[in-house]
VOBA-1610 file (N, C-alpha, C; in pm, whole numbers, padded with zeros to 5 digits, always signed):
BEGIN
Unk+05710-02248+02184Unk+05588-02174+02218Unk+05529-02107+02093Unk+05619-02058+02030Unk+05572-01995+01913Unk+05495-02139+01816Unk+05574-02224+01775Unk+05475-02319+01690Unk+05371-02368+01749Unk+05314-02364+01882Unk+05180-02402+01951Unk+05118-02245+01918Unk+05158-02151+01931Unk+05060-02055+01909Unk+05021-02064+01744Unk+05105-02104+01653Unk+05115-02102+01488Unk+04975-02196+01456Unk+05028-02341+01518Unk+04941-02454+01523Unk+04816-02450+01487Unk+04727-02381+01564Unk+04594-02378+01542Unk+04577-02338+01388Unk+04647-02219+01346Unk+04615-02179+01235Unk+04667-02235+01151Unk+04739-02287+01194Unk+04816-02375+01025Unk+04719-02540+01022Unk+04673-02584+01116Unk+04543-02668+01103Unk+04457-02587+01060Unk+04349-02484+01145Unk+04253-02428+01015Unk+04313-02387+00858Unk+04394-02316+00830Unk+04438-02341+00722Unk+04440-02488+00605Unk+04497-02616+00682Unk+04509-02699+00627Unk+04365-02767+00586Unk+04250-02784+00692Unk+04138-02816+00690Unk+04035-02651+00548Unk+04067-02589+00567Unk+04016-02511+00462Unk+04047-02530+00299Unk+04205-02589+00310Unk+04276-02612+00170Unk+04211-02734+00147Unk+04175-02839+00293Unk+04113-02970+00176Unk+04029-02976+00134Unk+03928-02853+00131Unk+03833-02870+00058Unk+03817-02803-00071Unk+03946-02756-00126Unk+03989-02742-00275Unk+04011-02808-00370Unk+03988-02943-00338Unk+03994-03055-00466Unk+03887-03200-00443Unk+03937-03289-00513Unk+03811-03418-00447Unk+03744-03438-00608Unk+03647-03439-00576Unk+03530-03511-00702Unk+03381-03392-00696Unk+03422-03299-00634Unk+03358-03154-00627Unk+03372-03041-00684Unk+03515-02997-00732Unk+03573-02915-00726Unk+03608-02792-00840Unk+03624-02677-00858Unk+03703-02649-01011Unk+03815-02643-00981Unk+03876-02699-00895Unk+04052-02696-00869Unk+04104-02833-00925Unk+04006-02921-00934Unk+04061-03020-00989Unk+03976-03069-01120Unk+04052-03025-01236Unk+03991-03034-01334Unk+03987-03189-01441Unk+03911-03201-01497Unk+03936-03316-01531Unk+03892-03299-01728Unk+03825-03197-01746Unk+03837-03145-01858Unk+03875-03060-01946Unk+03909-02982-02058Unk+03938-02924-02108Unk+03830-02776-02078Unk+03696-02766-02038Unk+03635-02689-01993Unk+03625-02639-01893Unk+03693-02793-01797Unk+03671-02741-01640Unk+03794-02663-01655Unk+03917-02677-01697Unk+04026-02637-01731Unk+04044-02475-01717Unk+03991-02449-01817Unk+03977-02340-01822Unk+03910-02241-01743Unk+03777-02330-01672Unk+03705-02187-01549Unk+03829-02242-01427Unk+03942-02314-01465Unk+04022-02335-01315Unk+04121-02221-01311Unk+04162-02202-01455Unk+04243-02056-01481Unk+04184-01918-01468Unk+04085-01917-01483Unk+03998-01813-01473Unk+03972-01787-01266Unk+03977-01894-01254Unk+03972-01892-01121Unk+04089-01852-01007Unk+04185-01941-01116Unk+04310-01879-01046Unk+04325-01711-01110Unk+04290-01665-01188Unk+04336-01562-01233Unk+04227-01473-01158Unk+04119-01514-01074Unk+04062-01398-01011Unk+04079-01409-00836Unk+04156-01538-00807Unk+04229-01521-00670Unk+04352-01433-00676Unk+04423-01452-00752Unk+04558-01360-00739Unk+04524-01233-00772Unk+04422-01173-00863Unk+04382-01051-00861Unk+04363-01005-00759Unk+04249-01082-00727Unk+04191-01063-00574Unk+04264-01035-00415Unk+04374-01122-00460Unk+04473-01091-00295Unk+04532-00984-00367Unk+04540-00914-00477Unk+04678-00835-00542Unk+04594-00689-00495Unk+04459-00713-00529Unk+04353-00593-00508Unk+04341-00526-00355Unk+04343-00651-00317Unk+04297-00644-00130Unk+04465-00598-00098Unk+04572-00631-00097Unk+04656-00605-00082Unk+04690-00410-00095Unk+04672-00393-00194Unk+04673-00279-00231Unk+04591-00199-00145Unk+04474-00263-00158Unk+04351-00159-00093Unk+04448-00190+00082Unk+04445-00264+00145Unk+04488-00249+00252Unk+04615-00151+00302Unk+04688-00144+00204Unk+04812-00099+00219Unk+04795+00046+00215Unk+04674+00132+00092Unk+04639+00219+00101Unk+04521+00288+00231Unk+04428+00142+00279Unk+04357+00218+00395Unk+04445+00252+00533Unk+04602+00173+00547Unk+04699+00194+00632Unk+04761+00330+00662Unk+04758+00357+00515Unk+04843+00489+00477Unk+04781+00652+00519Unk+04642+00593+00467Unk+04497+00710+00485Unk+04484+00736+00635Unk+04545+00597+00744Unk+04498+00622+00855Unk+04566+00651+00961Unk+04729+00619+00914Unk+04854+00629+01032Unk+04941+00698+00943Unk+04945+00771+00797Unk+05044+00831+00713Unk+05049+00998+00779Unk+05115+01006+00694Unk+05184+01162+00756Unk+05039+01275+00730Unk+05039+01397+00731Unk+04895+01478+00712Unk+04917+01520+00560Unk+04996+01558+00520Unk+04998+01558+00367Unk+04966+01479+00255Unk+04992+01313+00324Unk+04977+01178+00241Unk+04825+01133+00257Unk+04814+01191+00335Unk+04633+01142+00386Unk+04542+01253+00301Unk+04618+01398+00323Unk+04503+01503+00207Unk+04527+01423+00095Unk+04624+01402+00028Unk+04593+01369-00093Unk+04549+01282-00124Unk+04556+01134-00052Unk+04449+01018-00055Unk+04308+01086-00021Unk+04237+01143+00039Unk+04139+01227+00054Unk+04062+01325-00057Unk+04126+01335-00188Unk+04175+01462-00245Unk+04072+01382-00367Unk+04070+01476-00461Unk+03919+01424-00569Unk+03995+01341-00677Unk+04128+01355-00715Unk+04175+01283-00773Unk+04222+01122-00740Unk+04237+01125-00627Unk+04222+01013-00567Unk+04121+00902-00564Unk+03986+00986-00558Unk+03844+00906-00519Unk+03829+00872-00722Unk+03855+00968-00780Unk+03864+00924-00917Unk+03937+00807-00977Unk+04078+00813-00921Unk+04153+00717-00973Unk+04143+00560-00901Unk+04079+00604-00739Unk+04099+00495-00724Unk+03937+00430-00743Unk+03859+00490-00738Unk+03704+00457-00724Unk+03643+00388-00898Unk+03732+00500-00961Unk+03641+00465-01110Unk+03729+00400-01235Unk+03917+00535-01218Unk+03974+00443-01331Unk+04000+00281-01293Unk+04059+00268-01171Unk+04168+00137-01099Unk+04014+00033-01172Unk+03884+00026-01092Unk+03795-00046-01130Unk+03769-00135-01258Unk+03771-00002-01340Unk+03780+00006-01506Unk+03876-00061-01539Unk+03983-00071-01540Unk+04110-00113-01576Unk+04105-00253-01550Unk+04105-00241-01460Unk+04129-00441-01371Unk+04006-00497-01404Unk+03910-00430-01387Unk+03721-00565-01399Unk+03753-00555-01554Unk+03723-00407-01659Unk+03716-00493-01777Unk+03780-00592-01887Unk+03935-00587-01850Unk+03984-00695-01936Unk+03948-00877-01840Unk+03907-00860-01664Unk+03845-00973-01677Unk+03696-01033-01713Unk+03626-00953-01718Unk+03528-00960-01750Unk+03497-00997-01918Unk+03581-00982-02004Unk+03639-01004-02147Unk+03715-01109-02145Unk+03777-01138-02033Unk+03860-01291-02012Unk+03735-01407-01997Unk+03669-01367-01930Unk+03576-01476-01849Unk+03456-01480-01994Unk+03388-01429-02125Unk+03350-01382-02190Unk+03416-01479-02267Unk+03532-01487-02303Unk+03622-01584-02366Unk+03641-01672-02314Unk+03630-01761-02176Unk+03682-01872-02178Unk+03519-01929-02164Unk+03425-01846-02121Unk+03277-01907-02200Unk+03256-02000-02302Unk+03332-01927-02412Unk+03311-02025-02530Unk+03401-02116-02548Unk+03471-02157-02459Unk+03581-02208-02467Unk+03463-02382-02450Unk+03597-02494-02452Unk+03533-02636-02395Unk+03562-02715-02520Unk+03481-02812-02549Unk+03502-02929-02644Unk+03392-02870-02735Unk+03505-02941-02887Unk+03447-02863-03019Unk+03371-02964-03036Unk+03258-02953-03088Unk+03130-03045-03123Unk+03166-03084-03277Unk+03245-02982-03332Unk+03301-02995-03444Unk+03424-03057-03507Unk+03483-03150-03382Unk+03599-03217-03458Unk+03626-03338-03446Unk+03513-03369-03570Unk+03560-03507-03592Unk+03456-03613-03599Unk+03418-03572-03424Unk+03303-03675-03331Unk+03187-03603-03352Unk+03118-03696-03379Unk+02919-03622-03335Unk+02876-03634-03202Unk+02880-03535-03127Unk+02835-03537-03022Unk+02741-03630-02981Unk+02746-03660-02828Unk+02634-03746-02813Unk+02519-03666-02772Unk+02361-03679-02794Unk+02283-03547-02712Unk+02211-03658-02617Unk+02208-03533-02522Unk+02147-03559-02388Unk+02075-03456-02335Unk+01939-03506-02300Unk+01871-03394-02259Unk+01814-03407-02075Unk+01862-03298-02021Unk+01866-03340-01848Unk+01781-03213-01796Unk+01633-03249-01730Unk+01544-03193-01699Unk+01506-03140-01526Unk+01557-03068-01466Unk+01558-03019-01338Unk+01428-03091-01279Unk+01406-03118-01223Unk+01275-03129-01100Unk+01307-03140-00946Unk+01207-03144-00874Unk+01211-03123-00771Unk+01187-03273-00714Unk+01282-03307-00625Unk+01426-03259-00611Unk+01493-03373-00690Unk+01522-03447-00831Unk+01585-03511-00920Unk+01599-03482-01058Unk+01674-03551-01104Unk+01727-03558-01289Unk+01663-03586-01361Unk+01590-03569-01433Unk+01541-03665-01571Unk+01658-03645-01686Unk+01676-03774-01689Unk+01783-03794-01796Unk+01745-03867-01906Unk+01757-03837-02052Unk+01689-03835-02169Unk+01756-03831-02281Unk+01876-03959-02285Unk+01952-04003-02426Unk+01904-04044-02586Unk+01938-03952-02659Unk+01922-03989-02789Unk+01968-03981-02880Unk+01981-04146-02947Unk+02075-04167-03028Unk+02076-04131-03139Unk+02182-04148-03227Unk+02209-04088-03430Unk+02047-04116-03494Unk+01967-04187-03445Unk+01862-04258-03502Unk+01733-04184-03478Unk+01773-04086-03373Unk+01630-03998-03309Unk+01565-04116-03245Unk+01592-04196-03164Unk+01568-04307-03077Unk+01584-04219-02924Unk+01484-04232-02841Unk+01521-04236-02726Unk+01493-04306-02595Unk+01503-04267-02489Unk+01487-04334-02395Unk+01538-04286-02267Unk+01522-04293-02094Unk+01539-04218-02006Unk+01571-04307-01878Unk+01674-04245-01838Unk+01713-04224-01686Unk+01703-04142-01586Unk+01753-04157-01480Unk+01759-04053-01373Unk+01833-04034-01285Unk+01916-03925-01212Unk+02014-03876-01139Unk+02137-03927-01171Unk+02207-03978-01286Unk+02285-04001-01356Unk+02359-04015-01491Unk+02452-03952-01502Unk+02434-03909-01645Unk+02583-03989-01672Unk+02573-04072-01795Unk+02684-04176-01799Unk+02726-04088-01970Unk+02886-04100-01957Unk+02899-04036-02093Unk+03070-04127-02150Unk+03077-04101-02303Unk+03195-04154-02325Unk+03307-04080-02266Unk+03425-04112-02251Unk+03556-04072-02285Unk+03623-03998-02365Unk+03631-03873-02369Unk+03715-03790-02481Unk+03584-03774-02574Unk+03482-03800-02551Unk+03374-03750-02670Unk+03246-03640-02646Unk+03256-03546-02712Unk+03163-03475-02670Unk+03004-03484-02670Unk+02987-03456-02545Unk+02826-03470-02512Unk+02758-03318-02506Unk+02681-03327-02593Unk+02578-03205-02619Unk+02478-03216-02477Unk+02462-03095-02399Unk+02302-03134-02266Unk+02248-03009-02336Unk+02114-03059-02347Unk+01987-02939-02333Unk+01950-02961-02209Unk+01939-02867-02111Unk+01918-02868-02028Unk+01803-02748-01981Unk+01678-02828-01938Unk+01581-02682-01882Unk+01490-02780-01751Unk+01404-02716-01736Unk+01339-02764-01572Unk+01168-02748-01608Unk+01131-02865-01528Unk+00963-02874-01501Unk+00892-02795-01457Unk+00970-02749-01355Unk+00919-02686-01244Unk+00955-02536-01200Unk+01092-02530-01112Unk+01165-02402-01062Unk+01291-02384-01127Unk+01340-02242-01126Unk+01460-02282-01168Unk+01585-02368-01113Unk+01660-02454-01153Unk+01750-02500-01110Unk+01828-02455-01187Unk+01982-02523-01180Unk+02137-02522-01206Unk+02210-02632-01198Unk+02244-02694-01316Unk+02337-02816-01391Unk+02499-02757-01329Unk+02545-02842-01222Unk+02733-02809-01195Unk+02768-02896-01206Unk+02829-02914-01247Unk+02973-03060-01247Unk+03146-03001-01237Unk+03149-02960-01120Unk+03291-02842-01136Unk+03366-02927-01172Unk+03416-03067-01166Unk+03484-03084-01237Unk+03531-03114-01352Unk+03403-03122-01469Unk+03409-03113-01619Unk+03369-02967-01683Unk+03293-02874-01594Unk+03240-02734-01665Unk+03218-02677-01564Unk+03153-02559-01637Unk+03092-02436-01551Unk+02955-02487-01520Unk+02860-02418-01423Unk+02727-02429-01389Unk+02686-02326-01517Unk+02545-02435-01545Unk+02415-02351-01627Unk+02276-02348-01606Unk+02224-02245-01567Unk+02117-02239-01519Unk+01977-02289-01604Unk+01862-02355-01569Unk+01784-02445-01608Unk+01679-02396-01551Unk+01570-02301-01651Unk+01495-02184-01662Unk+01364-02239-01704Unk+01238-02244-01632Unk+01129-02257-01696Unk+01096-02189-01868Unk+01034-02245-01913Unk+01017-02250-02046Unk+01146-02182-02161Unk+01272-02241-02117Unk+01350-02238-02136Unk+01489-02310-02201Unk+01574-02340-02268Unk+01647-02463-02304Unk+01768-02400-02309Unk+01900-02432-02211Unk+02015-02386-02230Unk+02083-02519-02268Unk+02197-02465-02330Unk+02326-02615-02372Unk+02453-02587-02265Unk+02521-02694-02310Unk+02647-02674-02224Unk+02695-02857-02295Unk+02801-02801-02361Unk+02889-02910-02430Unk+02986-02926-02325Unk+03015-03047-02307Unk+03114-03111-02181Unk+03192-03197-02229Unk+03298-03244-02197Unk+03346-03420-02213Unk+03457-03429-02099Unk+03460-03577-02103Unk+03565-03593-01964Unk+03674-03633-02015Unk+03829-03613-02037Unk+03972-03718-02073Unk+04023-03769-01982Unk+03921-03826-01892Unk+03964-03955-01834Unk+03866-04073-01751Unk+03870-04157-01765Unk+03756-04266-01678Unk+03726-04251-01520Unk+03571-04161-01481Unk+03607-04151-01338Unk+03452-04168-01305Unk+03400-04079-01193Unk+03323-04070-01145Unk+03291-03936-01051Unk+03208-03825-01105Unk+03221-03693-01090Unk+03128-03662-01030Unk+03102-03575-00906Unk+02978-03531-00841Unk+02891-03415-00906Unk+02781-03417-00911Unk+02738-03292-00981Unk+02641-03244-00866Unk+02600-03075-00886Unk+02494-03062-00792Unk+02417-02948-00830Unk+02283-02896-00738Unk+02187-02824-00853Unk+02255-02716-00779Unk+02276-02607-00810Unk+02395-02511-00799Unk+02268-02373-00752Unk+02172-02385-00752Unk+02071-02304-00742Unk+01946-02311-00649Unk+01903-02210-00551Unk+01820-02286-00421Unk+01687-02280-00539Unk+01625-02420-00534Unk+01488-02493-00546Unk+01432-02505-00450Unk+01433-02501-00341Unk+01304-02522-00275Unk+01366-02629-00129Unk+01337-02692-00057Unk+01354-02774+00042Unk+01445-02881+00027Unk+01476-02923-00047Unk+01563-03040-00064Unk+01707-02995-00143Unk+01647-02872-00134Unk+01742-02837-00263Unk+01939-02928-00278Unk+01943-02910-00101Unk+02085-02943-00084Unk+02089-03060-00098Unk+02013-03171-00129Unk+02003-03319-00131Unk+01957-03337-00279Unk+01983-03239-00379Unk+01950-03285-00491Unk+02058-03272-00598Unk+02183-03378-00563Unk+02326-03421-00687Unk+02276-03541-00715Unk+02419-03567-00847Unk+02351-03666-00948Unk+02582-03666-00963Unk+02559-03766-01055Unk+02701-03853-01116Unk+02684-03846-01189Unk+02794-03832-01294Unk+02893-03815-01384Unk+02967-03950-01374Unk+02895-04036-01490Unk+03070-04108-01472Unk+03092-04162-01668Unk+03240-04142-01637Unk+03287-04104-01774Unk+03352-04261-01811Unk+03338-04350-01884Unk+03350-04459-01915Unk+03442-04441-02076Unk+03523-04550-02082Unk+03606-04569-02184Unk+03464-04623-02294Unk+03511-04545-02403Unk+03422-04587-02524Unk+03325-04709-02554Unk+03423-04866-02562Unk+03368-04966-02548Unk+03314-04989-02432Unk+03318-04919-02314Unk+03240-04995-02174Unk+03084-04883-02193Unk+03103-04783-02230Unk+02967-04675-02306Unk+02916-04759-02380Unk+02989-04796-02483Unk+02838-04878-02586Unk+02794-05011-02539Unk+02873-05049-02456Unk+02794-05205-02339Unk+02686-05120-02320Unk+02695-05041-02215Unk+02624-04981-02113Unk+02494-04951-02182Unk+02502-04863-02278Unk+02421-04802-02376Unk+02330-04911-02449Unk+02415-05018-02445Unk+02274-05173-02522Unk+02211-05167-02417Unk+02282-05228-02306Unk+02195-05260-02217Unk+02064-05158-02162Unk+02098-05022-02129Unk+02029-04918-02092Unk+01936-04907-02186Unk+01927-04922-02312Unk+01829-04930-02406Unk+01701-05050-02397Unk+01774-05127-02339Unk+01706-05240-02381Unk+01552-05210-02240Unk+01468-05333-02260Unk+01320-05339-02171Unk+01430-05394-02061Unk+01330-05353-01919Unk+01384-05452-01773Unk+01382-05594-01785Unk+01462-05657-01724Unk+01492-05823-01751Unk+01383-05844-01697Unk+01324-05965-01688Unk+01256-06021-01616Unk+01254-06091-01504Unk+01210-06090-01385Unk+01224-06135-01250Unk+01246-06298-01299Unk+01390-06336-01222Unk+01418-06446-01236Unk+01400-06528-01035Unk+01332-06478-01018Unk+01308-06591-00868Unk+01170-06545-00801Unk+01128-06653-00698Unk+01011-06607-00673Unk+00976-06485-00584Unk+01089-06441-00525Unk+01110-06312-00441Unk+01090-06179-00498Unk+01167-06189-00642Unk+01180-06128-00756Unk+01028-06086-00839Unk+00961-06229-00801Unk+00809-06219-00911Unk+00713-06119-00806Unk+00720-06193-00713Unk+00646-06103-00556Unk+00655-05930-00573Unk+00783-05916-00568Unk+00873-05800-00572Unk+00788-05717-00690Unk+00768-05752-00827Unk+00733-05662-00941Unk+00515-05676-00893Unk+00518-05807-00839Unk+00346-05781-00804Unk+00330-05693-00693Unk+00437-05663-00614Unk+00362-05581-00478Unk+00380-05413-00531Unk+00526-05432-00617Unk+00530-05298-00679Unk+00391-05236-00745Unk+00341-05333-00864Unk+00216-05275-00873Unk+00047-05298-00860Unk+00067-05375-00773Unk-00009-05352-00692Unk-00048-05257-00576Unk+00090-05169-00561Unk+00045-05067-00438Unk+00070-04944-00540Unk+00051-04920-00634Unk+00006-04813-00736Unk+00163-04766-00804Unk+00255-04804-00758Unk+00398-04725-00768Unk+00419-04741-00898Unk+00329-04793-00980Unk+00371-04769-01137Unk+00301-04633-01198Unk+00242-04605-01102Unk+00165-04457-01156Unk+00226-04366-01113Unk+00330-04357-01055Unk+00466-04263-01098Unk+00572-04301-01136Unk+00594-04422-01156Unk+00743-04482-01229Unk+00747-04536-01341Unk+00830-04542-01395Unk+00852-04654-01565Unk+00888-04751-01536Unk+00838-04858-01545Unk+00974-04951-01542Unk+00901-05054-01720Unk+01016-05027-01788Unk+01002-05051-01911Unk+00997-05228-01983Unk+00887-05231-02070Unk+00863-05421-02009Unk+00776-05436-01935Unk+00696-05360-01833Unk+00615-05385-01742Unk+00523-05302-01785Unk+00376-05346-01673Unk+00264-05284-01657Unk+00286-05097-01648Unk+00432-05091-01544Unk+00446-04995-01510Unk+00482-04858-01597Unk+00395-04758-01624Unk+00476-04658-01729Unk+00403-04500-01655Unk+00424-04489-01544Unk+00414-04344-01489Unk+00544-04257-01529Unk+00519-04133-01523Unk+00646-04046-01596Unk+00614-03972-01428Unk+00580-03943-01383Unk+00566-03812-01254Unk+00719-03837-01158Unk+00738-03986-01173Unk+00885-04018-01066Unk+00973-04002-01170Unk+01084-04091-01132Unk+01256-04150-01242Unk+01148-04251-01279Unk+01243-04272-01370Unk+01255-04440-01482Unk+01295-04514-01346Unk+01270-04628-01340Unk+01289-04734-01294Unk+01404-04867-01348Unk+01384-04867-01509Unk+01410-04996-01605Unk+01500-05042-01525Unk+01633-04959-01532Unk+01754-04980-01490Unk+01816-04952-01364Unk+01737-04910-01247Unk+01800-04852-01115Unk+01875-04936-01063Unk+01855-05074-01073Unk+01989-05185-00985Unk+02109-05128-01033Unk+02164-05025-01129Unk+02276-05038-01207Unk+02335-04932-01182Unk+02252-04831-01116Unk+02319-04667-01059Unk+02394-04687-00955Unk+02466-04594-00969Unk+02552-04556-00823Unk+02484-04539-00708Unk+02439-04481-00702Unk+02338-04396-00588Unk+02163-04401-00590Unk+02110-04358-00521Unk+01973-04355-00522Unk+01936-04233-00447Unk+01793-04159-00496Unk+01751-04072-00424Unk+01848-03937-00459Unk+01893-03918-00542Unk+01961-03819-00655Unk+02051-03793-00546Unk+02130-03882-00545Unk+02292-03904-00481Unk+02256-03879-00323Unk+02161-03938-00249Unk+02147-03931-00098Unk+02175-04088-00067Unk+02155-04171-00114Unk+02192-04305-00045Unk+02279-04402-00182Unk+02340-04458-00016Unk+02408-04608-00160Unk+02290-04684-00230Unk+02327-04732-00332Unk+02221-04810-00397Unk+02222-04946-00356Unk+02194-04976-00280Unk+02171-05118-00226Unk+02030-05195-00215Unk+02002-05326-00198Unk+01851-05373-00180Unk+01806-05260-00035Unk+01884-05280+00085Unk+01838-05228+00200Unk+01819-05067+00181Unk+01899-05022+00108Unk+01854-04885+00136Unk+01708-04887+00038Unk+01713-04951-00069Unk+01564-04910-00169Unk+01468-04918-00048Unk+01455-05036+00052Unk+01379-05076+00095Unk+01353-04935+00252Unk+01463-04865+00297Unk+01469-04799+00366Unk+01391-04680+00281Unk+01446-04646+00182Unk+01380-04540+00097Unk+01237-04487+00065Unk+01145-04662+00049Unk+01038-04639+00042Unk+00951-04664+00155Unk+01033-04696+00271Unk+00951-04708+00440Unk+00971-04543+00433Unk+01071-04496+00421Unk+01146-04349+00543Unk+01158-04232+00471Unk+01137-04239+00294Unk+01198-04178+00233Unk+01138-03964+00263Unk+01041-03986+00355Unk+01015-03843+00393Unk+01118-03789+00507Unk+01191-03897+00558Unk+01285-03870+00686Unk+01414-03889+00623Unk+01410-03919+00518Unk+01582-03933+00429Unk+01551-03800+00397Unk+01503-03741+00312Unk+01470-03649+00182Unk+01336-03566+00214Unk+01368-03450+00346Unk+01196-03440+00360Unk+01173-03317+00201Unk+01063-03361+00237Unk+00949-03276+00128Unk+00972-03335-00066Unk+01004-03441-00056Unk+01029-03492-00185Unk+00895-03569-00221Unk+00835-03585-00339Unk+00758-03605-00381Unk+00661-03739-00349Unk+00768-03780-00336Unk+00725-03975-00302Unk+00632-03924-00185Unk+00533-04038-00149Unk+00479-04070-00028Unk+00541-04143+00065Unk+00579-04190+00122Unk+00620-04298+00229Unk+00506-04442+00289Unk+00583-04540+00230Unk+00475-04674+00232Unk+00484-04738+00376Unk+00423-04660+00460Unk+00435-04731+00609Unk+00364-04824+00597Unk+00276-04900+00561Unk+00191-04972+00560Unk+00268-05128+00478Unk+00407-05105+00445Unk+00381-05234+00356Unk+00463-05312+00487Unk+00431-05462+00485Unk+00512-05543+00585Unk+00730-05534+00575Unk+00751-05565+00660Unk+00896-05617+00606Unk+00955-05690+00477Unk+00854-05796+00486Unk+00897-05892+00393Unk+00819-05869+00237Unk+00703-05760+00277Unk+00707-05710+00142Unk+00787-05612+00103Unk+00837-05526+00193Unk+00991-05398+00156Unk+01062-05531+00089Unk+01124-05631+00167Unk+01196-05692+00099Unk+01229-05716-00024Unk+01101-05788-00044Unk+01017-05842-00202Unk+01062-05764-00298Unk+00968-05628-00282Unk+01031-05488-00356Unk+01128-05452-00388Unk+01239-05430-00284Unk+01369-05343-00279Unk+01471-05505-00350Unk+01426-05603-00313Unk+01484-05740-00412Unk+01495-05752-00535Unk+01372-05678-00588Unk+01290-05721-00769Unk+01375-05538-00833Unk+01364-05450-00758Unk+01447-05362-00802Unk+01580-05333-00814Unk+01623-05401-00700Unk+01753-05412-00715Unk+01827-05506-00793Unk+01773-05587-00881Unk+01776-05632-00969Unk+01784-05582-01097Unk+01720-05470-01133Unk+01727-05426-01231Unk+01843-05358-01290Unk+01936-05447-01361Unk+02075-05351-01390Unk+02115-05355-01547
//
């Protein structure tokens, strides 16, 4: 009887603990930065139960203790020691901890030249904006692909509202401030695939606006990196040719890039390369032909209040066409 009464709580318990790790998390660190806000973290839970503990043990005492033990918890030295020194003592050496592991993360200085990347808040997606040793650049969106063990420099600021750059499991969140430019040096030591999310309310979508992290071994980065550089291939079938004429023909190059083409709007993402992302719709759908094609029938009922219009008007077999010639692009 007793473990059926336990039960319930040791399931809520268990269901609360799983959401302490995953591809979300600062419990599960995967960098030398995340590393460190995970200690910092642990070091302000155990404070924290050590604090509450105390405080409980003392509001026990104040309320069922003998009449002598209660004046003096009552008493001015009390409200002093416990109100102003105890405070003092415990917040400022963490507050000087957390101050220090700030600067903590990957040295830009050893060895490697950072890679820079510049990642631009909007409503509700990424602009992502690689540039190489050469002052060469060029852009993506809702994904940010980086080497292995090498440090990546982000400038990071916003178009629009403020947002917030998180990736708990390589760093801390940094906030992304109109007319503004913050950094935040990152790297990953190991090959994965990391959720990131805007850590800050923007506006309506706000909760539908993450992006990926994925950390690639050196040589599979500089594949990636030719290719991502390079113009969009060219439609190799006639579904494919359809596909890039209906695109612009129904104006969608006057908010998109797609590089090689007619198309060079900046107001959406880049286009060049979207067959090749993880996700679509800044981490709301799989990237598949059917969802592109769902995206641009529905995309006010996927993602309301996002910028796009919604193309009710095009047939099936022109969604097809479309979501075919793009999904192609990798």
């Amino acid at each position: 009887m007793r473990f059926l009464r336990t039960c319930p709580a040791l399931i809520a318990t268990a269901v609360i603990l799983s959401g302490c790790g995953g591809d979300q998390s600062v419990l599960s660190p995967f960098s030398d930065n995340a590393r460190t806000v995970n200690v910092l973290s642990n070091v302000l839970f155990i404070g924290g139960f050590l604090i509450l503990a105390v405080v409980i043990v003392l509001a026990g005492l104040a309320a069922f203790g003998g009449a002598h033990l209660r004046r003096r918890l009552a008493g001015e030295n009390a409200v002093v020691i416990g109100g102003l020194v105890f405070p003092l003592v415990t917040l400022t050496p963490l507050l000087l901890y957390g101050y220090a592991l700030l600067g903590a993360g990957p040295n830009p200085l050893d060895g490697q030249r950072p890679l820079k990347v510049t990642v631009i808040g909007e409503q509700w997606w990424w602009r992502v904006i690689y540039t190489d040793s050469k002052g060469d650049s060029f852009e993506s969106a809702n994904e940010l692909r980086i080497p292995v063990g090498r440090p990546v420099k982000l400038s990071l600021t916003t178009a629009d509202v403020i947002h917030s750059f998180w990736v708990p499991n390589l760093a801390g969140k940094v906030d992304m401030i109109p007319g503004r430019t913050n950094t935040l040096t990152l790297s990953a030591d190991t090959p994965g695939v990391f959720r990131g999310q805007c850590a800050e309310y923007c506006g309506g979508a706000h909760a539908l606006m993450a992006f990926k992290v994925v950390a690639l071994p050196a040589k599979e980065f500089a594949t990636w990196l030719d290719v991502e550089q390079s113009q969009a291939r060219e439609p190799r079938s006639q579904v494919e040719r359809e596909g890039l004429e209906l695109f612009l023909a129904n104006g969608c190059g006057g908010c998109h890039s797609i590089r090689g083409t007619a198309a060079r709007g900046t107001a959406g993402p880049d286009l060049t390369h979207v067959g090749g992302r993880k996700s679509l719709a800044a981490g709301v759908l799989p990237n598949t032909a059917e969802s592109i094609a769902r995206w641009i029938r529905d995309n006010q009922e996927i993602k309301p209040e996002n910028r796009m219009l919604p193309y009710r008007s095009l047939e099936p077999g022109e969604l097809s066409a479309i979501s075919s010639y793009l999904s192609s692009l990798r």
